[in-house]
C-alpha positions as CSV (number, residue, x, y, z in Angstrom):
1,X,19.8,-7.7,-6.8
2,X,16.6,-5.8,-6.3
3,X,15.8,-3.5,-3.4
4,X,12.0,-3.2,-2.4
5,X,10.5,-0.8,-0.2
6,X,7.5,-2.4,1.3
7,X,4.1,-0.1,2.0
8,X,1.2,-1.2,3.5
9,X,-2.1,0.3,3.2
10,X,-4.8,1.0,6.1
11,X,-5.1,-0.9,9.4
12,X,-1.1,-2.7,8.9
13,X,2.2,-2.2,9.6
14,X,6.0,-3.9,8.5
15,X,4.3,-7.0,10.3
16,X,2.2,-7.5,7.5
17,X,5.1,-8.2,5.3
18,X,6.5,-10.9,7.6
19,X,6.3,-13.5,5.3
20,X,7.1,-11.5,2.1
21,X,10.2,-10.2,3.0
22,X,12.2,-13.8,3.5
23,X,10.4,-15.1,0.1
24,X,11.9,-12.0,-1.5
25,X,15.4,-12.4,0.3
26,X,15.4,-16.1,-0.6
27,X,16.2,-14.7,-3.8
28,X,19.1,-12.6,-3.5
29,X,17.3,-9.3,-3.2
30,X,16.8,-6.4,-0.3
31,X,13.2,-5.7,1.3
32,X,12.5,-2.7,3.7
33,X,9.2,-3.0,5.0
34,X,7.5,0.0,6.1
35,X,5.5,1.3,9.0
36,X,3.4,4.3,8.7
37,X,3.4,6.2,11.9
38,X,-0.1,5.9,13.7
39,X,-0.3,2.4,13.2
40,X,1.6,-0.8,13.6
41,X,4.0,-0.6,16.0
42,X,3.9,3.1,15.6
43,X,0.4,3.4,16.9
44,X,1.6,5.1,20.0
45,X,2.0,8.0,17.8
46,X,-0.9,8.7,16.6
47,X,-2.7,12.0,16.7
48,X,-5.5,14.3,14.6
49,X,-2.2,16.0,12.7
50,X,-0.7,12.6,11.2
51,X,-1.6,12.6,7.6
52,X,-0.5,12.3,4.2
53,X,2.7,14.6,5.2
54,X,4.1,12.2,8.0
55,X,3.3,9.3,5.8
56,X,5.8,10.4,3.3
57,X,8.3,11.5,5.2
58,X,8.1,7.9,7.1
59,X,8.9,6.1,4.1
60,X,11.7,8.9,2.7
61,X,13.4,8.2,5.9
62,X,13.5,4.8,5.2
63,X,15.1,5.0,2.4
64,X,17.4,8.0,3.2
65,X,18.9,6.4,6.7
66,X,19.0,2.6,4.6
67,X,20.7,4.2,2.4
68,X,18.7,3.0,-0.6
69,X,19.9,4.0,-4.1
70,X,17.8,2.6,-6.0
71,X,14.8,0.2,-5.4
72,X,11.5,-0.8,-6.4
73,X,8.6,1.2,-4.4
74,X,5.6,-0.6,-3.7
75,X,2.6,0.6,-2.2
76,X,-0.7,-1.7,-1.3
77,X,-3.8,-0.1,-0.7
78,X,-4.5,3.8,0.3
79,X,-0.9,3.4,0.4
80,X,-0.4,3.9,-3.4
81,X,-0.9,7.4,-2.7
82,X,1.7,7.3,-0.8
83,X,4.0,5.5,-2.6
84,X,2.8,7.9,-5.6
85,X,4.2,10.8,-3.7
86,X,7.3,9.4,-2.4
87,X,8.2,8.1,-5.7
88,X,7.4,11.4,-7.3
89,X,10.0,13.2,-4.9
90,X,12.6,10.5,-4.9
91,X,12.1,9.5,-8.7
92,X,15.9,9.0,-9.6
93,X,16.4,6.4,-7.3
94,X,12.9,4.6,-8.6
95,X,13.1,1.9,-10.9
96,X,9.0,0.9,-11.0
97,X,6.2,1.5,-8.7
98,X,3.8,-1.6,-8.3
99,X,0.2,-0.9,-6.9
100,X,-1.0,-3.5,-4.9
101,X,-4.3,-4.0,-5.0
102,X,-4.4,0.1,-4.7
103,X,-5.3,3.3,-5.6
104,X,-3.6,4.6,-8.4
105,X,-2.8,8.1,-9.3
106,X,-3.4,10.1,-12.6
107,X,-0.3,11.5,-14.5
108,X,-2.1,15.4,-13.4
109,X,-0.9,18.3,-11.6
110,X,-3.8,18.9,-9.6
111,X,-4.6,17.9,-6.3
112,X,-5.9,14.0,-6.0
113,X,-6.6,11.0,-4.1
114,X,-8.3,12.7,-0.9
115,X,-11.4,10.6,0.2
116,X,-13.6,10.2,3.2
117,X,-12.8,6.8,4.2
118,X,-16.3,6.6,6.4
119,X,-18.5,6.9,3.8
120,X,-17.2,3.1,3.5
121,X,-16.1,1.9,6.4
122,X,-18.5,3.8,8.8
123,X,-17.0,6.7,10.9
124,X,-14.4,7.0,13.6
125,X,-15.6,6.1,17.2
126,X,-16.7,9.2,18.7
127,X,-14.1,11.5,19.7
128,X,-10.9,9.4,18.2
129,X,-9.4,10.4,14.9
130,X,-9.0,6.8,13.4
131,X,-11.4,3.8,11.7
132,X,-10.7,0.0,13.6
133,X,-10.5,-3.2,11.8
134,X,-12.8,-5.3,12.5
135,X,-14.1,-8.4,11.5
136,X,-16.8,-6.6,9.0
137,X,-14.6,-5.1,7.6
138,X,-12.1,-8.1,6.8
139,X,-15.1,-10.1,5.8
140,X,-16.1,-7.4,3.1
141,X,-13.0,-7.1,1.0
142,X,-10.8,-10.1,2.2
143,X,-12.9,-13.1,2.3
144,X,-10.0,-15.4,2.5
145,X,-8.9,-14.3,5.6
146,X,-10.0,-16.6,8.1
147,X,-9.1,-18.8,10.9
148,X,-5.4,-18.1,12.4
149,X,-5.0,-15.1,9.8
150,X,-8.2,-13.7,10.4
151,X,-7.3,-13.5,14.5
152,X,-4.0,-12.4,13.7
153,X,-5.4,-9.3,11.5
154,X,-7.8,-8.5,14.2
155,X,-4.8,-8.6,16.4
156,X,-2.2,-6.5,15.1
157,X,-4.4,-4.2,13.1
158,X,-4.7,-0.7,14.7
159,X,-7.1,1.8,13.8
160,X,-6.6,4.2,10.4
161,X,-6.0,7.4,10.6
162,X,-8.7,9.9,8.9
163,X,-6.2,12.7,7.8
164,X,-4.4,9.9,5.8
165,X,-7.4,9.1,3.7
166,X,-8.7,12.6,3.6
167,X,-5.3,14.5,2.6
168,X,-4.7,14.6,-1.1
169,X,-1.2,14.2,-3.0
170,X,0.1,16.7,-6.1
171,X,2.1,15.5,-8.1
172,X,5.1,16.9,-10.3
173,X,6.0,16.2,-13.8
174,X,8.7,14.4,-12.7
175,X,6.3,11.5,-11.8
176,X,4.6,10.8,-15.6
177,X,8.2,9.7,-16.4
178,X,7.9,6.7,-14.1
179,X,7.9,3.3,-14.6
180,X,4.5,1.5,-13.1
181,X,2.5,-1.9,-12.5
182,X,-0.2,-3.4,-11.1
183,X,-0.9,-6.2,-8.8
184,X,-4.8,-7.0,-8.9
185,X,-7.0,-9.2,-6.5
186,X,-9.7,-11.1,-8.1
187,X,-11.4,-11.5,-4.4
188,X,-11.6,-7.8,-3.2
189,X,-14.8,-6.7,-4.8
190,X,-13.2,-4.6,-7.8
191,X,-14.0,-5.2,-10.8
192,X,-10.6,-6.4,-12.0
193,X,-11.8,-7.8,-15.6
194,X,-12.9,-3.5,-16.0
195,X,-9.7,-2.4,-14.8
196,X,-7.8,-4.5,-16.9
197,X,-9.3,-3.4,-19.9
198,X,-9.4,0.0,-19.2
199,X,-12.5,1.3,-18.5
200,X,-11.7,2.7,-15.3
201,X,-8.6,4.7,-16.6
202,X,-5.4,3.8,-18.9
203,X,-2.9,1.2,-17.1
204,X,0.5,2.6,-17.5
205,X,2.7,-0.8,-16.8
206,X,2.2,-4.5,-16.9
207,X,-0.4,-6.4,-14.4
208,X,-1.0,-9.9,-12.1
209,X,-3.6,-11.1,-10.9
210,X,-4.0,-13.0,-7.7
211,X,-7.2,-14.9,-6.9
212,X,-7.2,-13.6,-3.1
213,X,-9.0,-10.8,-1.3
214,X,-7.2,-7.1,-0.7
215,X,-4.5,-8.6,1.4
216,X,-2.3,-10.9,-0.3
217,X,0.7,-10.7,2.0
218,X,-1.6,-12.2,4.8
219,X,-3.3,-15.2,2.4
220,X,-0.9,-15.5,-0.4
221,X,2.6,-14.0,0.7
222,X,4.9,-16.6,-1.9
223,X,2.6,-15.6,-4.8
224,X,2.8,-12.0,-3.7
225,X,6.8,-12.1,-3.5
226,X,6.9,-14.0,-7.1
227,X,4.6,-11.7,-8.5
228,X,6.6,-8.7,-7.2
229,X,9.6,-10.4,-8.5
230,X,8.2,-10.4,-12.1
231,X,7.0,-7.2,-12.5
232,X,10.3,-5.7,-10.9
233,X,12.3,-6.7,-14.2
């Protein structure tokens, strides 16, 4: 059996794994999804000081108070950063980290992975601390979302916090030992064939690649779960 601990990047919460989790447990194995405080059903706690620091600590709880000994940590999105850094503190109990359709950290000891998220998404309403969904920006990166999903995003998506983007992650040496892989999105806008092969930096682990835009546990949650499955062993 395989225990997952379940990520999700900007705008989502746990919700987002809804349909993930039982294709996973259908298989004999554990998932934990995740929700990062500020959003999700966590919005209610967001503020100008939740960043990067409350983001790990979030998912470490999870897996301290689950009791989690050893798992597979999976991080979609801005979330790989975070992923990156939990698995970095916690890297005994790590058997692989899989980066969906995410940033992905370099084996360095420096500070990385802070970015304005405005420059891309446009900035944060006037005196709030966080970027909506909308429709825009669904359209942009996850084409496929439409109809039922598409109103179901708009929805439940709550508005990204800045510090989250902005804060950078260091990590340790203990990370370069780490096991990692790659879940890729043919539909986002990256330029997957590139990444593949390389030219945008060495890829540590094996890869998939899903024909779907950035949000494959919305559009294609079985494929997502199988994938996951794969790449775990």
């Amino acid at each position: 059996m395989t225990q997952f601990v379940l990520v999700p990047g900007a705008w989502l919460g746990a919700w987002a794994w809804k349909e993930v989790v039982p294709a996973l447990e259908s298989e004999g194995h554990s998932a934990f999804p995740v929700t990062l405080t500020g959003m999700g059903d966590r919005v209610h706690l967001a503020s100008r000081e939740v960043g990067m620091a409350t983001a790990i600590e979030d998912v470490l709880n999870v897996i301290r108070f689950n009791e989690i000994d050893e798992f597979v940590m999976v991080g979609h999105s801005f979330a790989g950063k975070v992923a990156a850094a939990v698995a970095d503190r916690v890297h005994k109990q790590v058997r692989r980290v899989v980066y969906v359709d995410a940033l992905r950290p370099e084996r360095v000891r420096t500070p990385q992975a802070g970015f304005d998220p405005s420059q891309e998404f446009g900035p944060a309403p006037e005196g709030t601390h966080a970027i909506p969904l909308t429709e825009e920006i669904v359209a942009r990166i996850g084409k496929d979302v439409t109809g039922p999903n598409l109103r179901r995003m708009i929805s439940l998506g709550t508005p990204w916090p800045v510090k989250m983007a902005k804060d950078p992650i260091t990590l340790s040496k203990e990370y370069d030992a780490l096991k990692e892989a790659y879940i890729f999105c043919s539909l986002s806008g990256d330029p997957v064939e590139e990444i593949v092969a390389g030219k945008w930096g060495k890829l540590e682990g094996p890869h998939k690649i899903i024909e779907t835009g950035h949000w494959p546990m919305i559009t294609q949650p079985q494929q997502l779960a199988k994938d996951l499955l794969a790449l775990a062993k």
